[in-house]
C-alpha positions as CSV (number, residue, x, y, z in Angstrom):
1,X,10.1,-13.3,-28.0
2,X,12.1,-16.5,-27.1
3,X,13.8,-16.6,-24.0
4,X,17.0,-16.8,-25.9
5,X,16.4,-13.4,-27.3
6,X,17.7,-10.3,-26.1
7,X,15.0,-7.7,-25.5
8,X,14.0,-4.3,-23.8
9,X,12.7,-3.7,-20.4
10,X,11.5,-1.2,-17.9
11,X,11.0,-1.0,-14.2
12,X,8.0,1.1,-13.0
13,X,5.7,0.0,-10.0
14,X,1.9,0.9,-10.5
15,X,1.9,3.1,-7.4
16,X,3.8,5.7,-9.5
17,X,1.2,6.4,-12.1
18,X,-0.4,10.1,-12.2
19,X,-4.0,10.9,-12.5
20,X,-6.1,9.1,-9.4
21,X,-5.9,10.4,-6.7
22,X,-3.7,9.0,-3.6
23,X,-1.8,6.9,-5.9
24,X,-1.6,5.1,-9.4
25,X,-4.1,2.2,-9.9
26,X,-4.8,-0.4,-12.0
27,X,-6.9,2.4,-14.4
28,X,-6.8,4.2,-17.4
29,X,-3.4,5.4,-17.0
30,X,-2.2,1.8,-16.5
31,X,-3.7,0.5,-19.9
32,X,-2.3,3.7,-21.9
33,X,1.3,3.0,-20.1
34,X,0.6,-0.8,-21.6
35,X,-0.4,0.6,-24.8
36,X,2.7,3.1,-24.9
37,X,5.2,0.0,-24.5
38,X,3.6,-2.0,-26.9
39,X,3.8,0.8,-29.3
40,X,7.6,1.8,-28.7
41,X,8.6,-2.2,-28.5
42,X,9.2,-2.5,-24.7
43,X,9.1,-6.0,-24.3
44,X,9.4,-6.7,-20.8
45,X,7.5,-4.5,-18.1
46,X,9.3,-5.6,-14.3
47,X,7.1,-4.5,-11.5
48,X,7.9,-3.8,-7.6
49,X,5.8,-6.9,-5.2
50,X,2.3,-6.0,-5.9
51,X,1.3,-7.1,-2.4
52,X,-0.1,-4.6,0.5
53,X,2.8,-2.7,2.2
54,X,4.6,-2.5,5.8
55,X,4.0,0.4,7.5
56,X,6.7,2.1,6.0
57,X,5.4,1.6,2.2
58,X,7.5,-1.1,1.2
59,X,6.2,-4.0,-0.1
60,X,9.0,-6.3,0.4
61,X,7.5,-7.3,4.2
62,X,4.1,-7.2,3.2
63,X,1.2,-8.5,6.2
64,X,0.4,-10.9,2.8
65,X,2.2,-12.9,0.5
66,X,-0.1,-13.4,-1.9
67,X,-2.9,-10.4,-1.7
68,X,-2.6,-7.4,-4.0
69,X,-2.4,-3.9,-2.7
70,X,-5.6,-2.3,-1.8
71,X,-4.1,1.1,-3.0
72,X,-4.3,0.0,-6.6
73,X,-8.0,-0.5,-7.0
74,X,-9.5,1.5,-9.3
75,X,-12.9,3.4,-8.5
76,X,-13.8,5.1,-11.7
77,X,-13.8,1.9,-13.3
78,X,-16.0,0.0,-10.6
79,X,-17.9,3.0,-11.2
80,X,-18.3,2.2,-14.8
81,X,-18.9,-1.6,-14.4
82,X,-21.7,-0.7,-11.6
83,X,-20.1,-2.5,-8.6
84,X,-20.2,0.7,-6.7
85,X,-22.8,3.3,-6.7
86,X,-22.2,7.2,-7.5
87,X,-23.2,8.4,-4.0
88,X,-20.3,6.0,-2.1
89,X,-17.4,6.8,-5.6
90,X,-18.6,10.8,-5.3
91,X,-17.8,10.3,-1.2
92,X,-14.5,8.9,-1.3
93,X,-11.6,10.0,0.6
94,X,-9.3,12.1,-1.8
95,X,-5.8,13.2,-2.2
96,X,-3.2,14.9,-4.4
97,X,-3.2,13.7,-8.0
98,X,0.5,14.0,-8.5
99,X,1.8,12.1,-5.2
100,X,1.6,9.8,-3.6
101,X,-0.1,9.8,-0.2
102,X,-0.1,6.2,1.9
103,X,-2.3,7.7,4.9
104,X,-5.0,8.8,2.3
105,X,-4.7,5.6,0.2
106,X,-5.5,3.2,2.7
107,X,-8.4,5.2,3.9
108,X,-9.8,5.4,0.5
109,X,-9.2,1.7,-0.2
110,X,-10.8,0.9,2.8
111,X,-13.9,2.8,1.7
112,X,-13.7,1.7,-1.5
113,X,-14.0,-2.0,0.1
114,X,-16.5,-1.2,2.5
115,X,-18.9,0.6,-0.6
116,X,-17.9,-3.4,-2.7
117,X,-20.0,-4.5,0.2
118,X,-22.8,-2.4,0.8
119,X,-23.6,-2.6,-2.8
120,X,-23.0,-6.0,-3.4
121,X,-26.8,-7.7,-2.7
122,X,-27.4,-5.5,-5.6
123,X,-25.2,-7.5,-8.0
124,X,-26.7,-10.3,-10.3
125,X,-26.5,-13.8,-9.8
126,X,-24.2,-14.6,-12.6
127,X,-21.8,-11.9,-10.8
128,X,-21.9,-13.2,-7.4
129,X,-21.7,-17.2,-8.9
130,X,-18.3,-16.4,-10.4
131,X,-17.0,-14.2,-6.9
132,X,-17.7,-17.6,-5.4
133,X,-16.3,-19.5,-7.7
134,X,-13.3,-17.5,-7.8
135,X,-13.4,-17.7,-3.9
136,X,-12.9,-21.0,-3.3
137,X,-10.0,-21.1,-6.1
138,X,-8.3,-18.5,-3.5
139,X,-9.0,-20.7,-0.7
140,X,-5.3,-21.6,-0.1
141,X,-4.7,-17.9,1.4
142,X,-8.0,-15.7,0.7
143,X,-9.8,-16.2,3.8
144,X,-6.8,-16.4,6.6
145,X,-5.7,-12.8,4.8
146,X,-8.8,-11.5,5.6
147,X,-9.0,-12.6,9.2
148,X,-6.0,-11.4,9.3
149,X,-6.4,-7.7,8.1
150,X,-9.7,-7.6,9.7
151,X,-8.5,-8.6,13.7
152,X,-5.2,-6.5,12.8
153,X,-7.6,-3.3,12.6
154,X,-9.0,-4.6,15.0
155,X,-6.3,-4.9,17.1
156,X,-5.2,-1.3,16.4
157,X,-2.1,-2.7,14.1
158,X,-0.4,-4.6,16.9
159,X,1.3,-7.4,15.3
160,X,0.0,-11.2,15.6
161,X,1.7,-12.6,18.5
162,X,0.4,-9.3,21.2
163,X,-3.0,-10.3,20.0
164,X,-5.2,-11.9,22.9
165,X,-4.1,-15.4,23.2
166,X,-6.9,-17.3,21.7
167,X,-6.8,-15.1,18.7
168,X,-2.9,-15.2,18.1
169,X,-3.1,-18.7,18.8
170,X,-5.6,-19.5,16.1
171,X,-8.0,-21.2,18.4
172,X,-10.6,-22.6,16.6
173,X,-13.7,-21.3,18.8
174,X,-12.4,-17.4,18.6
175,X,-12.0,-17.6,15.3
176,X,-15.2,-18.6,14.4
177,X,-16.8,-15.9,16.7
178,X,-14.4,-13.4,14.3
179,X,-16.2,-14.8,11.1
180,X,-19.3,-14.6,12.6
181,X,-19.2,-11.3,14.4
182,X,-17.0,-9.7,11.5
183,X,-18.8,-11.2,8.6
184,X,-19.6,-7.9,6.9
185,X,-15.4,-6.6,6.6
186,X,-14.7,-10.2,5.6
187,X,-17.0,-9.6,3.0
188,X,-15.5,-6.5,2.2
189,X,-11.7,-7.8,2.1
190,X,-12.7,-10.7,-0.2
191,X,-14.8,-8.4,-2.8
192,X,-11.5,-5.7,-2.8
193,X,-9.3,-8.5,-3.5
194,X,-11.2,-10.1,-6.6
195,X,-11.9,-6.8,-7.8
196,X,-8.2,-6.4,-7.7
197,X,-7.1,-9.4,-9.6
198,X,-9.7,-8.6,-12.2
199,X,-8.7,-5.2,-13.1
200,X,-4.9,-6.3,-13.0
201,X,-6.1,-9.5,-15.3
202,X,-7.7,-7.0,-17.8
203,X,-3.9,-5.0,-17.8
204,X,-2.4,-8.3,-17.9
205,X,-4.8,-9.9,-21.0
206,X,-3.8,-5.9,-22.5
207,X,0.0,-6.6,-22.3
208,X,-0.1,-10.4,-23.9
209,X,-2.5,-8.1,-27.1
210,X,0.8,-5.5,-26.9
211,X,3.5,-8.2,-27.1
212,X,4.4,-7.2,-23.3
213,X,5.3,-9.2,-20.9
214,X,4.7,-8.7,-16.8
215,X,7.7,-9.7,-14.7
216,X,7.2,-9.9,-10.6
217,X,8.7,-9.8,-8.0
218,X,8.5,-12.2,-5.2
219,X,10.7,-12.0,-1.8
220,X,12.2,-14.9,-0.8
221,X,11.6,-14.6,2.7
222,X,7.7,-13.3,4.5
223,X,7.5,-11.1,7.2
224,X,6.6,-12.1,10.5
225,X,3.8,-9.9,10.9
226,X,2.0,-11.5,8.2
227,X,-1.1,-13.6,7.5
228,X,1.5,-16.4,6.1
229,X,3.3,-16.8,9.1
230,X,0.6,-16.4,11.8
231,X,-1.5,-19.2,9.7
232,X,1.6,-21.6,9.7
233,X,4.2,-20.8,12.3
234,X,5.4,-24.5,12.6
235,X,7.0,-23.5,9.1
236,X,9.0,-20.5,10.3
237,X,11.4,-20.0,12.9
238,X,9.2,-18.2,15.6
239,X,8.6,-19.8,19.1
240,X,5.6,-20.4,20.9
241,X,4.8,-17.3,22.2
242,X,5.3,-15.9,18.1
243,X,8.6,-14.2,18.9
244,X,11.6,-15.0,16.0
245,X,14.0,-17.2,17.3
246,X,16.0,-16.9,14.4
247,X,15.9,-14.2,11.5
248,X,17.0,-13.7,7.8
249,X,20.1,-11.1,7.0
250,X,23.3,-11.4,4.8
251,X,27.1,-11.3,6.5
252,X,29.5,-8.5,5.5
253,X,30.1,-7.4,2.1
254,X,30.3,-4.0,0.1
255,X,26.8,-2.9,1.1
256,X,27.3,-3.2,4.8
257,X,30.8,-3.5,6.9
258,X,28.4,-5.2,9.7
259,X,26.1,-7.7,7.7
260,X,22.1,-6.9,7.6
261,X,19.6,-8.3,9.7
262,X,15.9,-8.2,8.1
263,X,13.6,-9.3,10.7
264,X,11.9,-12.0,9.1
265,X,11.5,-15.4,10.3
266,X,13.8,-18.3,7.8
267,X,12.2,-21.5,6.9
268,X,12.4,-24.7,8.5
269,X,12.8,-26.6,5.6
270,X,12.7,-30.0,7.6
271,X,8.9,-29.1,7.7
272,X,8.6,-28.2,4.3
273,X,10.1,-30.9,3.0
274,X,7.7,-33.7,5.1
275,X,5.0,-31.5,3.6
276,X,6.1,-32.0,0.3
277,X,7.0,-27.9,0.0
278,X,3.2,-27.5,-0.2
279,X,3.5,-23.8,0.8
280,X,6.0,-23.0,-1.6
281,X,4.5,-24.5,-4.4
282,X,1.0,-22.8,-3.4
283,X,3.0,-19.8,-3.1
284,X,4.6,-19.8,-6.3
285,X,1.1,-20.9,-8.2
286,X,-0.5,-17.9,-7.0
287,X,2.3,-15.4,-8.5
288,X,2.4,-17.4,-11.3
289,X,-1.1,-16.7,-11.7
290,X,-0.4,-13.1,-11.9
291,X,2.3,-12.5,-13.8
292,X,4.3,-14.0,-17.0
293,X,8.1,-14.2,-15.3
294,X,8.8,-14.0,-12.1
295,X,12.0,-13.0,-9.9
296,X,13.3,-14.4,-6.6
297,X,14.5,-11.5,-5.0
298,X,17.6,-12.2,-2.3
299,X,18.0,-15.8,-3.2
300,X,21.3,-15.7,-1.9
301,X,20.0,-14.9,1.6
């Protein structure tokens, strides 16, 4: 299909599908609901931000910008390819097939990640080579996310800038002492998040067989509680003790009789631009790399 063709489309986030438990995954339903578009002609299938959510589920202030959401990982199918065993997959923390339970998700991810770990010494050499190699292809963002999620547990989910100074500051010294000292749930973060991308490029190789194409979404602006912003304030509009200075929102219209404020730091584009808009293009690269068409949601912002 050209782009000057007029074609059919469908909006359905993964986190909807039935049959896992918790919520939907990147699994077996996800391929048949690939197959079942290919097979009725849907040509286009647009999908919510796949990144981890706020703490109110949404995705649109996610603490990453480029990461996938641990919820979707599917564990019957590392199962099947042996990068978990039976004891950890038969232990896993379980909900309701049906809904969709965010409390119960995370756990399970979490012990989904943690089991990626424990059995990864196991794996083959040709199997660890290509995590690494697809490590340091992730570099851009892969190992500040996982500081990041790692010292926010940590930090019992207090956002960036009430972390102990040296921390929050970035300083050099502390966080070596968190790789170090943490290297285990690093580990774990980084073998969750290729495991991620490979189950979602199988759905996405599945799609391109179907004639179905994947359209993202990507938020124009990050959250300030996010790995982004807390690697590279000087690009955002926080101060030096991480507090916004300034934040996104829209003026009045037929939404809201007041305007909206959204919390997120804007750009300072001055920076960008001496950088040659390095971020954004690194930024746009990595959804690029996940899905066919992309949309910039709230341009207008």
């Amino acid at each position: 299909m050209s782009s000057s063709d007029r074609g059919c489309g469908v909006l359905f986030h993964p986190t909807a599908f039935p049959g896992t438990p918790c919520s939907g995954t990147f699994g077996a339903f996800a391929r048949s609901w690939i197959d079942l578009l290919g097979l009725e002609g849907v040509g286009v299938w647009q999908i919510l931000p796949l990144a981890p959510t706020d703490g109110t589920g949404s995705p649109y202030s996610s603490p990453s910008g480029s990461a996938l959401n641990p919820w979707l990982i599917d564990a019957d199918d590392l199962l099947a390819a042996g990068l978990i065993c039976s004891s950890d997959h038969a232990q896993l923390p379980s909900g309701s097939a049906e809904r969709l339970d965010p409390a119960q998700a995370t756990a399970r991810s979490e012990a989904i990640a943690a089991a990626l770990a424990r059995y990864w010494p196991s794996q083959g050499a040709g199997r660890q080579q290509a995590f690494r190699r697809w490590r340091r292809q992730q570099r851009s963002w892969l190992d500040d996310h996982g500081l990041f999620m790692v010292i926010r547990r940590q930090q019992q989910g207090r956002p960036w800038w009430e972390w102990p100074a040296p921390l929050a500051r970035r300083n050099r010294r502390a966080l070596v002492e968190q790789m170090r000292d943490r290297a285990q749930e690093l580990l774990a973060e980084a073998l969750l998040q290729w495991q991620l991308q490979e189950q979602w490029q199988a759905l996405r190789q599945r799609a391109r067989q179907a004639g179905v194409r994947l359209l993202g979404d990507l938020p124009f602006y990050v959250a300030h509680d996010s790995a982004d912003v807390w690697r590279r304030p000087g690009l955002f509009t926080v101060g030096p003790d991480g507090l916004l200075v300034s934040q996104s929102g829209v003026p009045p219209d037929y939404f809201s009789a007041t305007g909206q404020l959204w919390g997120t730091p804007v750009y300072r584009w001055w920076r960008h631009r001496l950088g040659g808009f390095r971020w954004w293009l690194e930024r746009l690269d990595r959804q690029l790399d996940l899905f066919d068409l992309l949309r910039l949601d709230h341009f207008r912002a």
